[in-house]
C-alpha positions, 0 to 999 in steps of 0.5 A: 500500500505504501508504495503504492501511494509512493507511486502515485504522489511521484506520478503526480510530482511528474505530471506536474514537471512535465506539464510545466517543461511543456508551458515553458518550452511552448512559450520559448518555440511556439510550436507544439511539437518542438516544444515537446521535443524539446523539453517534456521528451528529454525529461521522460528520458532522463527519468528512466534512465535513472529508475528500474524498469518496473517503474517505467509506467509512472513516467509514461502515465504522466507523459500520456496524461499530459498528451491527453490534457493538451490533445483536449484543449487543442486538438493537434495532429502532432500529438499522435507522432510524439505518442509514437516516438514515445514507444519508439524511445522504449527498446531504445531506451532499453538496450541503452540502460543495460550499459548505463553503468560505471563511472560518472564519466561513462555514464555521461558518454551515454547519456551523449550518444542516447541524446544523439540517437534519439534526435536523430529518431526525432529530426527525422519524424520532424522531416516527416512533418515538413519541419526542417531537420536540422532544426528539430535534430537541435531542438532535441539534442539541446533539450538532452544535453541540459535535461538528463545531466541534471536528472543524472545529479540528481538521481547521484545526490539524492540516491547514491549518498549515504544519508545520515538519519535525523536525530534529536542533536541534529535537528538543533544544529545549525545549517551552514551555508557559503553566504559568500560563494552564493553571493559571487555566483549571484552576482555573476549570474546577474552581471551576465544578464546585464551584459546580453542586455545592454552591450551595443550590438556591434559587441553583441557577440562578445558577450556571450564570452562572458557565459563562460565566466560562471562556467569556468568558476563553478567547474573549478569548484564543483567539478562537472555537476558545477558546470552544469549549473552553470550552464543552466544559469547562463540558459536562464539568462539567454533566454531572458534577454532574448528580444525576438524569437524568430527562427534564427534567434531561436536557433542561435540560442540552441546553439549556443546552448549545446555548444556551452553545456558540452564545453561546460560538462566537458571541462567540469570532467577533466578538471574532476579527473585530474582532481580525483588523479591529485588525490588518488596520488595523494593518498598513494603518497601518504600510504608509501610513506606509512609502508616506509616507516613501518619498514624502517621501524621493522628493520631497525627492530630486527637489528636491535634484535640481532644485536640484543641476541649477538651480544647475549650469546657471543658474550656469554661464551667469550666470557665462558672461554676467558674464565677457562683459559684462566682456570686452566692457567692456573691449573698448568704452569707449563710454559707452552701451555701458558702461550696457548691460553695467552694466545686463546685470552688474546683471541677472545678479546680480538672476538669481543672488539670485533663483535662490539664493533659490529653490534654497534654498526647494527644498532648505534646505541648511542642514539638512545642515550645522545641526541643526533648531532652528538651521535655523528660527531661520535662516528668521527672517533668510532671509525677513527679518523684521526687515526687515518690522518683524515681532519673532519669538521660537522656544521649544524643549523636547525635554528627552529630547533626542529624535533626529527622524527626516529625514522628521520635520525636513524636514516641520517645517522645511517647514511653519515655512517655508510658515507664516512665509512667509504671515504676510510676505505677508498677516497685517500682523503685527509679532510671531510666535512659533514653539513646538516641543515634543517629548514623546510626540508633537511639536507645532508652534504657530505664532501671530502678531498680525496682522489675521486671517482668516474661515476660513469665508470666505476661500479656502485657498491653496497654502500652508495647503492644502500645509501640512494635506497635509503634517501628513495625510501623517505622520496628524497633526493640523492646527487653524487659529485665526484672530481677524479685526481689528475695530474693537472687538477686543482679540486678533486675530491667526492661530494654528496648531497642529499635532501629529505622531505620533513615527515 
């Protein structure tokens, strides 16, 4: 019962629609016929395009009923031809459905090629009727270009959305609305029809440029939903400041109407994908930088596991032999014997420095107990570099006292680590510095003096290759300069420098 009574309230609804759609068009085209074409027949299409078919009845009562209406306060033999285009539409219509699915903007190609179909259909029923065919092709592709985009935002706003349901908190909520965008569309919307009315003629045509104004603002803003009403703005003013409306004034306005609802809807759809494309992107980035600090907080997890579980085991058992060798000792005072356990405590200490040294490349402890800037002025000493003749100098700028991230100080601390590391073993050098500077972005210049390096024609190891995965890791920048020494050069040495995005 209940949708019974649905049904008929939106047959009602609909009768009435299409009732004044016809009033409308009639006043604007002076002609029956055209006037159906026009605006009442797109409507019907729009409607089932976007209801199941077993509701199709509804719209076709409500057309046949106003039909029947208007037959009988003025008989008009053209009635009978838009009856039978009316059932002609149905298998059209049919067939056109079952593809009417997808995304926005293949529902709008059918929706073009369905409007292109069924004008055709019309214009030649028109010819038929000694109209001209052109003419009532226009009539009717116009009449669908701006009638079923908008049965479309409707049926997606009204149907497709997930409405909250009213409740007592949101009944007390206040509605807030953009005064201010309302108020420029308002504006712009009454400046055109200022400019169609009183531009001199020899500048008439230039006015309709100005259209293009709220078109192009609101399908910024809105997408395509936005240029389609701002073409339904713009047609309100065209047909507003019509003066006459002869044939040719008739068909200047339709085109002109076709011509701005396809650049509009066209124009709202790029802007939209490309806008959908920046925030897929977005939200793509967002989600790599997720993946990579999780897989950086993984790695460094199970280096500290490693490092926890080395230092354990092998210092237990360094220990275990230490205390032996020292038992057996004492035991024997057998002077080889004494070598050997001399030579076991040796090599079990070499042991315990050589694994000291690893657990600390594995997982720096040093960046728990000191901050970052003293952690890399720590690496000069761990990897000796005095030692091997080399100065070193760090310079540091965070004047905003930034707090890096964890990922971010293990990231820089790894790759000053790996740096300093390869110009020990390779670079000859006997200077190096190391800038920090933390502004916007934190950039990492690491140079040295040394005999340099052909890029092109050396092969990267682990060590560059480990440290531009690093930088790709957090989406940095990685630049490798390097000066091979010859005889004749002045400047020779390497320099990297890297930049990393402030998470």
């Amino acid at each position: 019962m209940t949708l019974l009574i649905t049904l008929l309230y939106s047959g009602l609804i609909l009768f009435c629609a299409y009732f004044s759609l016809w009033a409308i068009a009639d006043y604007l085209l002076k002609n029956t016929l055209m006037a159906l074409l026009f605006l009442p027949f797109s409507f019907r299409l729009g409607i089932n395009l976007h209801t199941p078919k077993r509701f199709w009845w509804v719209s076709y009562g409500a057309e046949f009923a106003v039909l029947g209406l208007l037959r009988y306060s003025s008989p008009d033999e053209y009635y009978l031809s838009v009856s039978i285009l009316s059932f002609v539409s149905v298998p059209i219509t049919l067939v056109i459905k079952t593809y009417y699915y997808g995304n926005e903007i293949r529902k709008l190609k059918i929706q073009g090629g369905l409007a292109l179909v069924m004008s055709f259909i019309n214009g030649l029923v028109g010819a038929t009727l000694s109209f001209s065919f052109f003419y009532t092709f226009l009539v009717s592709f116009t009449g669908m270009l701006l009638i079923m985009p908008v049965c479309f935002l409707v049926d997606e706003y009204l149907f497709k959305r997930s409405w909250i349901p009213l409740t007592a908190r949101l009944i007390h909520k206040p509605v807030s609305l953009r005064a201010k965008h309302i108020l420029i569309y308002i504006l712009l919307f009454l400046l055109n029809i200022f400019i169609q009315i009183y531009t001199p003629e020899e500048f008439h045509r230039f006015a309709l440029f100005f259209l293009s104004v709220p078109i192009i603002l609101l399908a910024y803003a809105y997408g395509w939903q936005g240029a389609l009403l701002g073409t339904l703005l713009n047609s309100i003013a065209l047909t507003a400041t019509m003066g006459n409306f002869s044939n040719k004034a008739l068909t200047d306005l339709l085109l002109s109407l076709s011509a701005q609802t396809i650049t509009g809807i066209f124009l709202g759809l790029a802007i939209q994908q490309q806008r959908d494309l920046n925030q897929s992107l977005s939200t793509e980035l967002n989600r790599n930088r997720h993946l990579t600090r999780k897989l950086i907080n993984t790695e460094e997890a199970i280096r500290q596991e490693i490092s926890r579980e080395l230092h354990d085991e092998i210092g237990q058992n360094i220990t275990a032999i230490r205390m032996q060798a020292s038992i057996m000792k004492r035991l024997e005072h057998s002077p080889k014997i004494a070598q050997v356990v001399g030579m076991i405590e040796q090599l079990s200490l070499n042991i315990y420095d050589t694994t000291k040294g690893l657990l600390n490349r594995i997982r720096p402890k040093m960046l728990d107990d000191v901050s970052l800037q003293q952690a890399i002025q720590n690496l000069f000493l761990e990897l000796d570099l005095k030692t091997h003749g080399i100065s070193t100098a760090l310079f540091w700028e965070n004047n905003d006292n930034v707090k890096l991230e964890h990922i971010q100080e293990i990231t820089l601390y790894r790759l000053c680590q790996e740096g300093l590391n390869n110009i020990v073993k390779y670079s000859s050098a006997t200077a190096v510095s190391l800038s920090i500077i933390i502004r916007k972005d934190i950039q990492l210049i690491i140079q040295d003096n040394g005999k340099g390096f052909n890029p092109a024609k050396v092969k990267q190891g682990f060590g560059l290759k480990g440290m531009k995965e690093r930088v790709d890791i957090l989406c940095g920048t990685f630049q490798l300069i390097s000066r091979e020494q010859t005889i004749s050069s002045e400047q020779n040495g390497t320099t990297i420098k890297i930049t990393l995005p402030r998470i």
